[in-house]
C-alpha positions in Angstrom: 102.3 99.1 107.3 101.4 99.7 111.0 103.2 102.7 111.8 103.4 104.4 107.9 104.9 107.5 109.1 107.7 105.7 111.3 108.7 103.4 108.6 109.1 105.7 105.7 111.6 108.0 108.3 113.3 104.8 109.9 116.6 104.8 107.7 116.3 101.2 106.5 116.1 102.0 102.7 113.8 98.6 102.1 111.2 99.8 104.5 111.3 102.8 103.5 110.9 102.2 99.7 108.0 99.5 101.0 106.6 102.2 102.8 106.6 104.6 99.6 105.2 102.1 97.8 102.4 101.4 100.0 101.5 105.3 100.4 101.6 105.4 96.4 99.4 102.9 96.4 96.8 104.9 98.5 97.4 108.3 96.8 95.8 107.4 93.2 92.2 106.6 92.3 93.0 106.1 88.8 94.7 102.4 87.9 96.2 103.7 85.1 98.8 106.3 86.9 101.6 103.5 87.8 104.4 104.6 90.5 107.1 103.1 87.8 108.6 105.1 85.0 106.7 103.9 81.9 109.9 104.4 79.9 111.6 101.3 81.9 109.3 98.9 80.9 110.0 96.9 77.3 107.5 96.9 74.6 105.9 94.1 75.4 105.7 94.1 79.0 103.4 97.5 79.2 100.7 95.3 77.8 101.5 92.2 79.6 101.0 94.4 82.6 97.7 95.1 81.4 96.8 91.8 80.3 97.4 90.5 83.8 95.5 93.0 85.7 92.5 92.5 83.6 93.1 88.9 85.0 92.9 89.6 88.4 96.7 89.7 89.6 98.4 92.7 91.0 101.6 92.5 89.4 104.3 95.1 90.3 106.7 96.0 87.7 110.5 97.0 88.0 110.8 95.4 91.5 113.4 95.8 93.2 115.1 92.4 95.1 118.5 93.1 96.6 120.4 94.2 93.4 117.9 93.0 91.2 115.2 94.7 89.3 112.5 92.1 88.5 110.2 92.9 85.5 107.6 91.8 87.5 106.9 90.8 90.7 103.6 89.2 92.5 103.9 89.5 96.4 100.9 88.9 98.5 101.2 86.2 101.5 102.8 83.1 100.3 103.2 83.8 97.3 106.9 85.6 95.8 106.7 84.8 91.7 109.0 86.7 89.9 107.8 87.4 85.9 110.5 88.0 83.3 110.0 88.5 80.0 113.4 87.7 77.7 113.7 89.2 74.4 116.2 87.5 72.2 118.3 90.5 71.8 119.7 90.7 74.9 119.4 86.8 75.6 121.2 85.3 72.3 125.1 87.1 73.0 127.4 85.1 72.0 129.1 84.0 74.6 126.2 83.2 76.7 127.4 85.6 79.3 123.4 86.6 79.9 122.3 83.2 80.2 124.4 82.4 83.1 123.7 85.3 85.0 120.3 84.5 84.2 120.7 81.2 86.0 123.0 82.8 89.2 120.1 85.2 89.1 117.4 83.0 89.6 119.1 81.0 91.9 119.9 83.5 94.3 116.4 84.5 94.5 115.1 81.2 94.4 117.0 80.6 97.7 115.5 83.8 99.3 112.0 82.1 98.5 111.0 83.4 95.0 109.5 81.5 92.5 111.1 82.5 88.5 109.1 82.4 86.1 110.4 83.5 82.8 109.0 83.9 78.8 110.4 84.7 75.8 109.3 87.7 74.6 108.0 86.5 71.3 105.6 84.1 73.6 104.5 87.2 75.1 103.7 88.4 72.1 101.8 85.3 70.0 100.3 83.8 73.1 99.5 86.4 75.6 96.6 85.0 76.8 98.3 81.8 77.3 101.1 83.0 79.1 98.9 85.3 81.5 96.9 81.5 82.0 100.2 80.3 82.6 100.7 82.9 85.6 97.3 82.9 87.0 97.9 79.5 87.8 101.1 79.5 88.6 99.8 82.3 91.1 97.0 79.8 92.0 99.4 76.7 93.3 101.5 79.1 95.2 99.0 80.3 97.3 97.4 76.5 97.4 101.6 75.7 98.7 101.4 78.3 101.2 98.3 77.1 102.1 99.5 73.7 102.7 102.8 74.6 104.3 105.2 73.4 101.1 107.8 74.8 100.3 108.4 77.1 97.2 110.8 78.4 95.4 111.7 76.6 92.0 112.0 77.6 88.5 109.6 77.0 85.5 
């Protein structure tokens, strides 16, 4: 952020927040202080947090994106990957409600220029190193897309 000060006192509520986020950012030595409520995350996605920092990635959880919160969200240049991590609770109503606005959900940010990438929670669970592989690469061809000027933006 150029001009910290003027951005977090400009009125625009994203730059603002972006601005809180980045001065968060600066304000702790210690990785283990998050500027997220702990209590928002699921039980599996406090370690798949961890697992992916111990990989390299800077994952930011509870991201905001128009109206939607994103359990995770990699942004660095080129590269917009949404993580979400579906438990079966919430994703096996009966009327499939969920599912669908899954689907509007992912398109609408696929259009803004975000990449979905979503796993069951029991995945997350058995085969977290697998699934952390899975993003680290997924991660990887992004920023080798960006690099090359391709378009992204498409589920997998």
């Amino acid at each position: 952020v150029g001009d910290q000060s003027g951005c977090a006192n400009c009125g625009i509520p994203h730059v603002e927040e972006f601005a809180a986020h980045v001065s968060s950012l600066q304000s702790t030595d210690d990785e283990d202080v998050s500027p997220w409520d702990a209590e928002e995350l699921g039980h599996w996605e406090r370690p798949f947090y961890d697992a992916l920092i111990q990989a390299g990635l800077r994952p930011i959880p509870q991201y905001k994106v128009h109206q939607y919160k994103l359990d995770f969200a990699i942004v660095e240049p080129g590269v917009h990957l949404d993580i979400e991590i579906d438990g079966e609770l919430y994703h096996t109503d009966w009327d499939g409600s969920r599912a669908r606005a899954d689907v509007v959900r992912d398109l609408r940010l696929e259009a803004r220029g975000w990449t979905v990438k979503r796993f069951w929670v029991h995945r997350v669970r058995d085969e977290m190193s697998r699934c952390v592989n899975e993003v680290n690469e997924l991660v990887l061809d992004l920023r080798t897309s960006h690099g090359n000027g391709e378009q992204t933006g498409q589920a997998h």
